[in-house]
C-alpha positions in Angstrom: 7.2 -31.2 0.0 8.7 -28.7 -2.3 10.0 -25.6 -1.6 10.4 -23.0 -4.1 12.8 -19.9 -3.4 12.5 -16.6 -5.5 15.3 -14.5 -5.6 14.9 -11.4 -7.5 17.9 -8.5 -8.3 19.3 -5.8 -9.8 22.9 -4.5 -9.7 23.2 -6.4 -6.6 26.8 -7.4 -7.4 28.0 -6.4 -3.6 24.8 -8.9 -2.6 23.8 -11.5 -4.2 26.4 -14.1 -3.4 25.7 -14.3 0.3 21.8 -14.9 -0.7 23.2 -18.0 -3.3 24.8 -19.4 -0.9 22.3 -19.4 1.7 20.2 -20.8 -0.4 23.1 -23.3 -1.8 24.0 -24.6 1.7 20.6 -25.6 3.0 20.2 -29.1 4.0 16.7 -29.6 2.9 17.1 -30.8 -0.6 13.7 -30.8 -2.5 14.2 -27.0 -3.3 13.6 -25.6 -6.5 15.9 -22.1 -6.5 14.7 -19.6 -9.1 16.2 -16.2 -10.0 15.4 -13.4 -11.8 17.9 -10.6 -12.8 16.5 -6.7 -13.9 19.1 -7.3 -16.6 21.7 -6.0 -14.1 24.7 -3.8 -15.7 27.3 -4.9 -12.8 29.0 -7.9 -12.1 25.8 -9.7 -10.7 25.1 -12.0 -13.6 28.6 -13.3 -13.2 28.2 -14.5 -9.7 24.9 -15.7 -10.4 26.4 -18.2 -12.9 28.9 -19.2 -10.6 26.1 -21.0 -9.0 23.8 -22.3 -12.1 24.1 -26.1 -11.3 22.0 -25.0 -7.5 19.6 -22.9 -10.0 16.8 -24.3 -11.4 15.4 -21.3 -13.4 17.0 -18.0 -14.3 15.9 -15.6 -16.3 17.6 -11.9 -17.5 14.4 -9.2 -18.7 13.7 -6.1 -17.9 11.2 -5.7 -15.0 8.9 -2.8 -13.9 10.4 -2.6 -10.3 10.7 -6.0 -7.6 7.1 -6.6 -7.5 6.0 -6.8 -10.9 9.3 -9.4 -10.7 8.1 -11.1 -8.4 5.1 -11.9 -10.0 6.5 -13.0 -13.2 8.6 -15.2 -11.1 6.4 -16.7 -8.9 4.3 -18.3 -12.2 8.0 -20.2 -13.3 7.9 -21.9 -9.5 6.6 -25.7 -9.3 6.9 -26.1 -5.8 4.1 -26.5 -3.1 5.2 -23.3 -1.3 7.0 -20.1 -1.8 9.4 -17.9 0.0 10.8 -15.1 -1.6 14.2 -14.2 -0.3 15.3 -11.3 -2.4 19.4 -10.2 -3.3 21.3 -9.3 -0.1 18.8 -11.7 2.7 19.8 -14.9 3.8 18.1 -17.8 5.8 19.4 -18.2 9.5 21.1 -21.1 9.2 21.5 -24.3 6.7 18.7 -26.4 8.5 15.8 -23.6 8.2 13.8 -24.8 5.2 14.6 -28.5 7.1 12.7 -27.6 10.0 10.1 -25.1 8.5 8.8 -28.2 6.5 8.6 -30.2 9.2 6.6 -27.5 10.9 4.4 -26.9 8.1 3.6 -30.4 7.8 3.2 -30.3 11.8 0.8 -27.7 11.2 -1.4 -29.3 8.8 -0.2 -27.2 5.9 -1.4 -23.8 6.1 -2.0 -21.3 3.2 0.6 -19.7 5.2 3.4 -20.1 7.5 5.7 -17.6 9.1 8.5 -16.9 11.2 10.8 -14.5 12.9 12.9 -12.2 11.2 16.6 -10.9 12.7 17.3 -7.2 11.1 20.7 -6.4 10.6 22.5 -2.9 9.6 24.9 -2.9 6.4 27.6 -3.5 8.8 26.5 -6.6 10.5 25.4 -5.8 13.3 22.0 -7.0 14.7 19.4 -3.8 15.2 16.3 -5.5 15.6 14.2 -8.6 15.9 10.7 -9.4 14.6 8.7 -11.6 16.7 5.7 -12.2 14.9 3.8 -13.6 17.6 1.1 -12.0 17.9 -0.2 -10.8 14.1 -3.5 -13.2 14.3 -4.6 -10.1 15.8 -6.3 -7.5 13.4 -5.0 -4.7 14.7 -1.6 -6.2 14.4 -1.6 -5.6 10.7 -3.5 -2.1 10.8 0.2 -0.8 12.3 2.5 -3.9 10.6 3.5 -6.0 7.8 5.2 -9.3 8.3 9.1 -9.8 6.1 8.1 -11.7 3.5 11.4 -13.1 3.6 10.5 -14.7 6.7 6.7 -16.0 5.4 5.8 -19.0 2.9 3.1 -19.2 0.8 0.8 -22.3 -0.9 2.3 -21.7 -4.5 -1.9 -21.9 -5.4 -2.6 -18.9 -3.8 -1.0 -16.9 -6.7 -3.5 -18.8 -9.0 -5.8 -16.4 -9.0 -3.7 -13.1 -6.9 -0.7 -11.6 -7.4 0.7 -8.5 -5.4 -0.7 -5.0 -6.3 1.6 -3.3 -9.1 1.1 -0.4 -7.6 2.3 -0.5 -4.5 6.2 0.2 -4.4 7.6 -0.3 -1.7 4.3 -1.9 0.4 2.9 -4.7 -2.0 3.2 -7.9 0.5 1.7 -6.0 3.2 -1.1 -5.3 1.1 -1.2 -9.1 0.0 -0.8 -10.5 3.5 -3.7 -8.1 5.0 -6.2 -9.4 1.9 -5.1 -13.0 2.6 -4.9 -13.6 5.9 -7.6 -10.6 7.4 -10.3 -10.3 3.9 -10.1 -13.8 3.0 -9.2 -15.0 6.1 -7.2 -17.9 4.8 -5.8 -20.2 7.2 -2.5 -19.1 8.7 0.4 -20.3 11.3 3.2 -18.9 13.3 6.4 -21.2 12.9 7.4 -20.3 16.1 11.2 -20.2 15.1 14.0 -17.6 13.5 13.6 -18.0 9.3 15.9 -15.0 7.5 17.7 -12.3 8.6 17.1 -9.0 6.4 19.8 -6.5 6.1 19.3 -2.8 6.3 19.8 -0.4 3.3 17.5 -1.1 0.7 14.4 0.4 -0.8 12.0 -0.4 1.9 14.1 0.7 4.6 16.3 3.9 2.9 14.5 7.3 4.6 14.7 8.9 1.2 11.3 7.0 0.9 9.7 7.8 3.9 6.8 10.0 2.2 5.7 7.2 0.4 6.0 4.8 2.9 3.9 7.0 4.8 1.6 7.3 1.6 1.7 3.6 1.3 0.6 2.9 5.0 -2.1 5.0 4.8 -3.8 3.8 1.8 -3.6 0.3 3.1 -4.9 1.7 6.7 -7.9 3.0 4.9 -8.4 0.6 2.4 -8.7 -2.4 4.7 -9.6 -0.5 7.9 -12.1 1.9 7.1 -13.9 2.1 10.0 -10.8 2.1 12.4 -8.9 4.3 10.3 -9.6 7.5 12.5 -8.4 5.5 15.8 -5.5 4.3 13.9 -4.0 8.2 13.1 -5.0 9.4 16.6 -3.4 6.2 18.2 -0.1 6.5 16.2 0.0 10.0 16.9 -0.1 9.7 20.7 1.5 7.2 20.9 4.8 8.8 19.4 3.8 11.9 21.5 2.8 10.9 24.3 4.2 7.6 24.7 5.0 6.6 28.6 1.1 7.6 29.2 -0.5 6.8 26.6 0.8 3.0 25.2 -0.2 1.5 29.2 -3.7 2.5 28.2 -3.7 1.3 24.7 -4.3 -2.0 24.8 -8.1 -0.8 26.9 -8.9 1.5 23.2 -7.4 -1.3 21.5 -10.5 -4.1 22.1 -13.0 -1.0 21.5 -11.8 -0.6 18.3 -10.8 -3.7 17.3 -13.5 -6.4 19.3 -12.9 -9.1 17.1 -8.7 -9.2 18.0 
């Protein structure tokens, strides 16, 4: 079973390398490794080609931001899934595409398969951990996305999707509520640590807090129309109100939300 990995940068000189080599030093060897570069201005291209014989496909253009890249990426890829482990994010360990194939296969080869995701700050240190177990919920996706550096995807799903444009910052959460809640398409829990994601890019700098806000919201309502007005009140007591209110929740929760 192939694996396809998409990397896609920009100026990620201070990045990149740690991603390459990640990628580089897996032992799982049918992997196709395809990058695309924003036409960085730094010294990323440099690195990049220090790497070329591990690189299948790599490709220099202008992009109109990381998804629209990701999109022209994911149509170059051969594989029978795709993970997407952007400049800066690195898999676990060497063995993680090893055993995440054997899992798939284990699992009868879902549309898609994720894992756990370990947050670290720009420094190193670990801040926070993503468990993951529990998104076959509905509600679980009303509130959360899951890393999509973390989650593999049939390659044929993109046959006839792609992620929204327009989203900037959001665009996989957006994919992963149509896919797995709308179209209900089968998907499994790996049950095991796949990337760790450092801290300190777009979809975690506070400068973009209004539009991740914005962004929430017009996913909230879009795909949970009807639970939309329980969703505001909920998030607001529970950041209010929190030691009263989030013992109760789970009682509003399968109100709301019967078929969790």
């Amino acid at each position: 079973m192939k694996i396809t990995v998409i990397t896609v940068c920009l100026n990620a000189q201070d990045l990149i390398e740690r991603t390459l080599k990640s990628v580089c030093e897996q032992s799982y060897k049918d992997i196709e490794f395809i990058i695309f570069d924003g036409m960085s201005n730094d010294g990323t291209k440099e690195i990049i080609e220090k790497y070329i014989e591990h690189i299948d496909f790599f490709r220099r253009e202008k992009d109109a931001g990381v998804y629209n890249a990701m999109n022209a990426a994911v149509k170059k890829a051969s594989g029978e899934y795709v993970v997407f482990l952007n400049a800066g994010d690195v898999f676990v360990d060497k063995y993680v595409l090893e055993n995440v194939a054997k899992r798939i296969k284990a699992l009868n080869c879902p549309s898609i398969a994720y894992g756990q995701t370990i947050y670290m700050d720009t420094n190193g240190n670990k801040t926070g951990f993503e468990s993951c177990s529990d998104v076959d919920k509905k509600y679980y996706f009303a509130y959360h996305n899951i890393c999509h550096q973390s989650v593999f995807y049939k390659k044929e799903m993109f046959e006839n999707d792609k992620y929204d444009e327009t989203f900037k910052i959001y665009a996989d959460w957006d994919f992963n509520v149509r896919n797995i809640i709308k179209k209900n398409l089968p998907a499994a829990f790996l049950d095991m640590p796949v990337s760790i994601f450092y801290e300190g890019g777009i979809s975690t700098n506070k400068k973009n807090s209004n539009l991740f806000k914005q962004e929430r919201k017009r996913i909230q309502k879009k795909y949970f129309k009807k639970a939309y007005p329980f969703i505001s009140i909920d998030m607001y007591l529970t950041k209010t109100f929190k030691s009263v209110y989030v013992p109760l929740k789970n009682f509003f929760v399968g109100f709301v939300f019967p078929n969790s």
